[in-house]
C-alpha positions as CSV (number, residue, x, y, z in Angstrom):
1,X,100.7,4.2,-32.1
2,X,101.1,4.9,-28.3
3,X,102.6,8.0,-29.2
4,X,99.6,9.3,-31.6
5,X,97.5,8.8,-28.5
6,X,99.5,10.5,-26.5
7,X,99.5,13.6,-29.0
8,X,95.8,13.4,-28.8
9,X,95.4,13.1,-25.3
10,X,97.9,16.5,-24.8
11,X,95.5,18.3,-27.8
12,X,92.2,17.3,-25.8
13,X,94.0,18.1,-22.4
14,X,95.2,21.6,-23.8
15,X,91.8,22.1,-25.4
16,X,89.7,21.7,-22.3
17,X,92.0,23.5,-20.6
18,X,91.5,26.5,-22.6
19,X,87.9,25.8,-22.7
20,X,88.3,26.5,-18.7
21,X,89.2,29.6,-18.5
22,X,86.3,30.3,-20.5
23,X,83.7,28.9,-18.7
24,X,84.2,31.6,-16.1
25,X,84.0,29.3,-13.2
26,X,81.4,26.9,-14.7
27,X,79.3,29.3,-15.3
28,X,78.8,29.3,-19.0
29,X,77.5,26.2,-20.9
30,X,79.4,25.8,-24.2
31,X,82.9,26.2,-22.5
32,X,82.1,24.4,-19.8
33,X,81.0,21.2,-21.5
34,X,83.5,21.4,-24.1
35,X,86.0,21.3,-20.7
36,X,84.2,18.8,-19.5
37,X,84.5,16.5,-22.7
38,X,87.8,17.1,-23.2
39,X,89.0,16.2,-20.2
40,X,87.2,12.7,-20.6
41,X,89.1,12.6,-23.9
42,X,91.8,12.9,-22.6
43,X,92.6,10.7,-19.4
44,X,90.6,7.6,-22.1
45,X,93.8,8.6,-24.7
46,X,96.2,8.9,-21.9
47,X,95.0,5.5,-20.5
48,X,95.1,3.7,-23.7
49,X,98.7,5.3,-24.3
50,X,99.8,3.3,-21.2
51,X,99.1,0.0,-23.2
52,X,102.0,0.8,-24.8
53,X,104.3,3.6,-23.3
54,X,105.5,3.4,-20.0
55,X,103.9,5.2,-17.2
56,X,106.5,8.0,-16.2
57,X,107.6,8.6,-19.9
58,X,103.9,9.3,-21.0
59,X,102.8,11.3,-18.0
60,X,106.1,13.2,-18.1
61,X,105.5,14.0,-22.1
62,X,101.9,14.6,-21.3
63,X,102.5,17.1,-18.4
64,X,105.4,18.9,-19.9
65,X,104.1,19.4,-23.2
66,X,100.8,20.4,-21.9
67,X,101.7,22.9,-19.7
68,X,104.3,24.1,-22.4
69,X,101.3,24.8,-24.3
70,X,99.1,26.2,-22.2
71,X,101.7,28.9,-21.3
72,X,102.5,29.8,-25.0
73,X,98.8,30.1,-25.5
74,X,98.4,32.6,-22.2
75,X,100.3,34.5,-23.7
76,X,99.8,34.9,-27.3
77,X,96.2,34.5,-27.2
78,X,95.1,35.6,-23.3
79,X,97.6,38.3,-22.8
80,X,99.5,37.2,-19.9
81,X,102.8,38.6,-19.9
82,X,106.2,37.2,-20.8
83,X,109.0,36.9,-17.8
84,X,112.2,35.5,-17.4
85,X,110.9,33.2,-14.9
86,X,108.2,32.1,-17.2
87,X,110.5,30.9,-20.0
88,X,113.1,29.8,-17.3
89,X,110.2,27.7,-16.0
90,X,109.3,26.2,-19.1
91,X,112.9,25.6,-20.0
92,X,113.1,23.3,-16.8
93,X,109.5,21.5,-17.7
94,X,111.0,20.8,-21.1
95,X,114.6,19.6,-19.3
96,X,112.9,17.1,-16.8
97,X,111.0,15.7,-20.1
98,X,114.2,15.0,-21.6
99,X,115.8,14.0,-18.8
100,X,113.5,11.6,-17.6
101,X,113.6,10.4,-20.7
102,X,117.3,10.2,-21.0
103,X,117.4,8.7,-17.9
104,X,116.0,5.3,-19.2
105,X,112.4,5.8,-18.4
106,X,111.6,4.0,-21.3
């Protein structure tokens, strides 16, 4: 079950996010509260996640797989552009997850 919180902690996360860079510093209502609520969302999933998943392997999952995400949606949906050092940096993101989990941190 830890993990299903986890997934919906990374959605809400990646969803308020998004809703940011909308908000256009704050300045809009609808984005902002939707960033705003989903952030809330969130860090309550993430913290009932660590009821059952240990701290580094969740925050590591939740970290990589959000900024993972984020990146794949700049650039599909926002049209930010696509670099070797992008995907190289998302490569290493996606490593340290596996590694850290690897590594015993669960």
């Amino acid at each position: 079950m830890g993990y299903v919180l986890l997934a919906g902690a990374i959605a809400a996360e990646v969803a308020a996010t998004t809703a940011m860079k909308y908000s256009e510093g704050f300045s809009r209502l609808w984005p902002s509260l939707v960033t705003v609520t989903g952030y809330v969302i969130a860090f309550a999933l993430l913290a009932q996640t660590l009821k059952t998943v240990q701290i580094g392997t969740a925050y590591a999952i939740w970290a990589g797989v959000g900024t993972a995400v984020i990146a794949a949606i700049g650039m599909v949906f926002l049209g930010e552009g696509l670099t070797a050092a992008k995907v190289a940096g998302i490569c290493l993101v996606i490593g340290g997850v596996v590694l850290l989990n690897l590594g015993g941190a669960h």
